[in-house]
N, C-alpha and C positions, 0 to 999 in steps of 0.2 A: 504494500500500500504506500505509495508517495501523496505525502501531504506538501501542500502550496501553504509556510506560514505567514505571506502577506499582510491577511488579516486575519485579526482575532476571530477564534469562533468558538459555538456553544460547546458545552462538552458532549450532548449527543452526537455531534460531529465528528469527534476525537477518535481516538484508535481505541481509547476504551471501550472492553465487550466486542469490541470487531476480532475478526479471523485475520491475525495480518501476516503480513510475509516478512520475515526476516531478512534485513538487509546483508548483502556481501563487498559493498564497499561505501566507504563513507560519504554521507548524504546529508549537510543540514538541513533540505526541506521535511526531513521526515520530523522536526522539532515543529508542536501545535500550540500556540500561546490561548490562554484565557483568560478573558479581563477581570481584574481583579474588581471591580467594579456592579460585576453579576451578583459575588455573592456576599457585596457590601450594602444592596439595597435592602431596606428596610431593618438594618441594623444600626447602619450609622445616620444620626442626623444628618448631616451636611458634609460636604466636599473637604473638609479640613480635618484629618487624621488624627483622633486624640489620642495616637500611641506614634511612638518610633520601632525599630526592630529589625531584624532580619529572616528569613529561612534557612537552615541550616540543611542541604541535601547529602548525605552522604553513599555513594554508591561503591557497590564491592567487588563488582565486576568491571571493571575496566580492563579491555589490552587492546593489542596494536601489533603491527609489526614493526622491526628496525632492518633497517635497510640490507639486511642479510635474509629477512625473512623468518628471523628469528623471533618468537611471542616475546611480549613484556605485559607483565600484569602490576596492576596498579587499583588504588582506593583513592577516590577523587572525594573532596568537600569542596561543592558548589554551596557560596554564600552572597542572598539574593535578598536586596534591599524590601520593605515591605511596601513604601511607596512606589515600586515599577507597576506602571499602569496593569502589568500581564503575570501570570503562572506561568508554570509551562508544564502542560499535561503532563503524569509522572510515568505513563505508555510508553508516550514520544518521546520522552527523554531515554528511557530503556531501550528503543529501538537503535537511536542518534546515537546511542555509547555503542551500543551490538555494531554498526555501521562500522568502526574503527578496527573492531578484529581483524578483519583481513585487509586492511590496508596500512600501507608504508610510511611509516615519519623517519624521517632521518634521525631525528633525537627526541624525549620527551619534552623540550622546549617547545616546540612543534605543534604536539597533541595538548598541551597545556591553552596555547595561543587558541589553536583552532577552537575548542570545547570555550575558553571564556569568552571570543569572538562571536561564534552563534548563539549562546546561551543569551548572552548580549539583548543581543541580536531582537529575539523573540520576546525576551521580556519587556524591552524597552527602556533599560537601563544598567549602568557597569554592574558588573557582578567580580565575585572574588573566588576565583578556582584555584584547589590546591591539588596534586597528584604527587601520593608516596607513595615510592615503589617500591613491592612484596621483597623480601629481601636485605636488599641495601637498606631499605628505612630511609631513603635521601627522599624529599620532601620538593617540589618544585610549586611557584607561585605565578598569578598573572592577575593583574586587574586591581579592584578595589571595590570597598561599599562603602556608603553612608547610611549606618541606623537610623539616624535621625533624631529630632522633635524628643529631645530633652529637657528639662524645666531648669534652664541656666547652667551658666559654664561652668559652675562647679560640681555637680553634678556630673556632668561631662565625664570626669577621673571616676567615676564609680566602676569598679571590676565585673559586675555582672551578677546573676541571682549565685546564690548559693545554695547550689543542688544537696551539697551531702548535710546539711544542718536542717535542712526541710520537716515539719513534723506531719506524718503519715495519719489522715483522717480516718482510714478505712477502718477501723476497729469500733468506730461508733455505732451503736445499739442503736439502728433506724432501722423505722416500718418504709422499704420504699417501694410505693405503688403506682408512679407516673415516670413513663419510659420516654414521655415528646417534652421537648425542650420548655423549660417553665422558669422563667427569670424572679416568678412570684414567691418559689420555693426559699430563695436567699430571703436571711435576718440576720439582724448583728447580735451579740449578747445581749442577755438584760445583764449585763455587770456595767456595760458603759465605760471598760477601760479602753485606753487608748494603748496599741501595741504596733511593736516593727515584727513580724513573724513571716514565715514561710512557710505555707500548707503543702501537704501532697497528696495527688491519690493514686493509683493505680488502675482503679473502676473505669476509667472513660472507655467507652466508647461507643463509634458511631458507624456510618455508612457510606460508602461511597454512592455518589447522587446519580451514577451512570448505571455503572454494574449493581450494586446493592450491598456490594461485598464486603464483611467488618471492616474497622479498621479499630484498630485497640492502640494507646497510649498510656503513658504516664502523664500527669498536667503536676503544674507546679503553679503554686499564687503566690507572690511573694506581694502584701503589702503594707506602709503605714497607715493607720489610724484608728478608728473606732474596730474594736477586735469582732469579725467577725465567728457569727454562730457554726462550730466545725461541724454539727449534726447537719445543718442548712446545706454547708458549703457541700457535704458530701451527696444528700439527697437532690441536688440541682445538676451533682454528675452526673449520677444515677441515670438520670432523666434525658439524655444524650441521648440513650442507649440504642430507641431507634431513630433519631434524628440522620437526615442525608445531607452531607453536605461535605465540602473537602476538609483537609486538614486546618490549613490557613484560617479558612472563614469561621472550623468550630472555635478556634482559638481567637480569633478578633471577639466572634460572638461570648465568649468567655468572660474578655475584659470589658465589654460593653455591657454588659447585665452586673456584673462586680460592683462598676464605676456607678451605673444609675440607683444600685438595690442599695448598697452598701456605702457608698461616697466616700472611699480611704482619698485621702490626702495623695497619696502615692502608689502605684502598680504596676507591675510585674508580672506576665500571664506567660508559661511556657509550656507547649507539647512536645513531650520525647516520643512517636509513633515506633512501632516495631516495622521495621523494614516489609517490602512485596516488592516482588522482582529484585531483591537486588539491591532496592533503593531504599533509606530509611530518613524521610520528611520530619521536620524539626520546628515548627513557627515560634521565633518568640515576640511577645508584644511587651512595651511599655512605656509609660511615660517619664519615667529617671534613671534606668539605667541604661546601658548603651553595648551591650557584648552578653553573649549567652556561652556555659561551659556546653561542649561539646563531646562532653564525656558521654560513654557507652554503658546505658543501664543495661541487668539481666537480660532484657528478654530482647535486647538489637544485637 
């Protein structure tokens, strides 16, 4: 199947759930962008982004050949601004990478360039690819992001959430009866304290809006102010469960129901997805910090 990424299109159009053919030489048209703007409506108020952040893509399949015909395998981190108007279907991207197997780069400079060039490309803005190769462990770069939409430069310096201090909700004693998405479910304490904390759960998950087919994560909330309720926070993951929609968008929708139900001062909203195909989607949103750890939980 060669896809024309031109223009943005729906995801019924995408390679998801389609029969496709596996490509045997490298092809950027087979990358399919989707506007990220589809699955912003009726979440976000208005045109102006009340988080910064990036996507974190890491795939584990990458190779190539070198100019002997000799394979090279490699693990790429594709890091993709959250303001780029596009996604890019996480199909088409498995195909785009399959595309390089049997074709020739002279050196992994090459395959670095080409991969941040189209990824680029489709999204609609720089992106930051990295490629360590299986082995050696040498580490190659190309590009750049900007998170963004931080609340002041000092801020700016902040390192990013803190995954291993995170306190794990899932052990709370809840009756949970509602599986579609309910922002009504969040409350904050009746204690009324104010805290800087980090929640986590494990529970999420959701659907892909194409095919139907799970998609399970880890979520992480990291926020200040009024502490919320952990029973609430865990019964409003709960409720994900059959909800459709990409990774991205469960995760904006995350910190947009936080921000309206709860009103912290400050937030932090992170998806760690378990990998399919290969690839394992990452979105982190917020409005104070500026970089997500990119560490590999259990089950990626």
């Amino acid at each position: 199947m060669k896809i024309e990424n031109s223009v943005a299109g729906n995801p019924e159009n995408s390679p998801l759930g389609q029969v496709s053919e596996y490509p045997e030489k490298y092809d950027a048209r087979l990358l399919y962008p989707i506007p990220r703007a589809q699955g912003r409506e009726g979440v976000l108020d208005d045109a102006v982004l009340p988080f910064g952040g990036v996507d974190i893509w890491n795939a584990y399949e990458v190779s190539w050949l070198n100019a002997k015909g000799k394979p090279s395998v490699a693990v790429a981190m594709l890091t993709m601004p959250a303001a780029s108007p596009n996604i890019v279907e996480s199909k088409s991207l498995k195909l785009y990478l399959g595309s390089l197997n049997q074709s020739i780069f002279v050196n992994i400079d090459d395959v670095v360039g080409a991969i941040q060039r189209d990824v680029s490309d489709v999204v609609g803005a720089n992106i930051l690819v990295s490629l360590t190769l299986i082995g050696s462990e040498e580490t190659i770069s190309a590009g750049s992001v900007e998170s963004g939409n931080v609340q002041g430069e000092a801020e700016a310096q902040v390192e990013g959430i803190a995954l291993a201090s995170a306190i794990c909700v899932d052990d709370e004693d809840v009756t949970a009866n509602e599986y579609s998405v309910n922002a009504a479910i969040l409350e904050l304490d009746r204690g009324g304290e104010m805290v800087d904390e980090c929640l986590s759960s494990h529970l999420l998950r959701s659907n892909c809006p194409v095919t139907g087919q799970p998609d399970w994560a880890t979520i992480f909330v990291h926020y200040h102010g009024p502490k919320i309720c952990r029973r609430s926070l865990l019964k409003y993951i709960v409720s994900y469960r059959n909800h459709n929609d990409f990774h991205e968008q469960c995760v904006e929708r995350v910190f947009t129901d936080v921000m309206k139900e709860c009103r912290p001062d400050k937030l932090s909203v992170y998806g760690r997805y378990t990998r399919r195909g290969g690839i394992d989607i990452n979105p982190f949103r917020s409005n104070f910090e500026v970089c997500a750890d990119n560490a590999k939980l259990m089950r990626q």
